[in-house]
N, C-alpha and C positions, 0 to 999 in steps of 0.2 A: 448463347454467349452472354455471359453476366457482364455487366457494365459497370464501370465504377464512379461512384457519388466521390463529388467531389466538394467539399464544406469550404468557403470561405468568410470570413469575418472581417466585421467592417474597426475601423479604427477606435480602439479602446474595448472591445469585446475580446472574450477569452475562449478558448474552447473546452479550459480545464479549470473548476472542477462544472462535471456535468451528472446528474442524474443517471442517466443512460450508463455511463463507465461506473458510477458507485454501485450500483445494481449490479453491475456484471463482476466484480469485485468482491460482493457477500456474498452473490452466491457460491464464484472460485475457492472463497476460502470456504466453505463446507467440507472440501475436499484439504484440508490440512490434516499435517500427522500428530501436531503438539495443540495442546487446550482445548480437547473438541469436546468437554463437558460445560462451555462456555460460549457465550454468544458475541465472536465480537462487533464491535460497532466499524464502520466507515463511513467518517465525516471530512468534508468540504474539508481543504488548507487551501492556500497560496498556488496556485497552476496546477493542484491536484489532489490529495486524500491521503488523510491522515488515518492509522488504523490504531485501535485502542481495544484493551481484550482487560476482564478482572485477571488479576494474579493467580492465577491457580500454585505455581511452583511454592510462592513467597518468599522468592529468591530476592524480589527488587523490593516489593512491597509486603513484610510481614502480617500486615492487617489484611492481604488478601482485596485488594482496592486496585481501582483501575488504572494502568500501565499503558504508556505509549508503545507500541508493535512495530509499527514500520510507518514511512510517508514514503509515498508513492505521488512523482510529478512527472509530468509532458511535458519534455523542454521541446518547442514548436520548430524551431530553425535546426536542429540536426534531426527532429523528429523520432525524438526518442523517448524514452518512457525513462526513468531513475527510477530506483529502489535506494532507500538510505534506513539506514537503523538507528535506535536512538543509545545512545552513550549515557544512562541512565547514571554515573557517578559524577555528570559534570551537567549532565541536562540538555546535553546538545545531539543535533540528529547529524551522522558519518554518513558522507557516499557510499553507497557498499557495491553497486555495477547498475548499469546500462543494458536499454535492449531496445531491438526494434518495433515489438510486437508486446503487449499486455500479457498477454498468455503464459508468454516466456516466463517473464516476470512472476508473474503467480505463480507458476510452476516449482519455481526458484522456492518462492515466500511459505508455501506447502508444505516442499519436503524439510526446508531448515537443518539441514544436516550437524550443522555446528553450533544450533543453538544460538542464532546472534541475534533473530528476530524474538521467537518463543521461549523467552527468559523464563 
């Protein structure tokens, strides 16, 4: 019978951004359908991870320069994961959905069917 860990943190400690979750993150996106001749990066943000990939389309960035992809946070008290994308004509990052589990999430950020993340 698996048992489950249960993390708690003490006052003014965060549990996001963590190493452990950034790792399991680059290596998810291996498995994306758009810019896989690119390496993208994910770094630290505020409660969770920012992703940043070069422009391969140069749809956003005609010089072919690096481009914000998605930010990804843990919001702790509904215990959820957010995915938001970035609104690259005004510079701001849009809600884009929710989920319970990471996985889900990447799953989502992989296939991009509409194109909102892999500009």
């Amino acid at each position: 019978m698996a048992a489950a860990i249960v993390l708690t943190f003490g006052a003014g400690l965060k549990p996001h951004p963590n190493d452990l979750d950034r790792k399991r993150i680059e290596r998810a996106l291996k498995a994306r359908k758009r810019y896989r001749y690119v390496t993208p990066n994910v770094l630290p943000a505020p409660e969770g991870y920012r992703i940043e990939s070069p422009c391969c389309s140069r749809n956003i960035d005609p010089e072919g320069g690096t481009i914000d992809v998605a930010l990804v946070t843990y919001d702790a008290e509904p215990r959820q994961w957010r995915l938001h994308r970035k609104d690259h004509s005004t510079g701001t990052w849009v809600f884009h959905s929710a989920y319970d589990r990471l996985p889900a999430l990447l799953d989502l950020l992989n296939e991009d069917e509409g194109r909102v993340f892999w500009q």
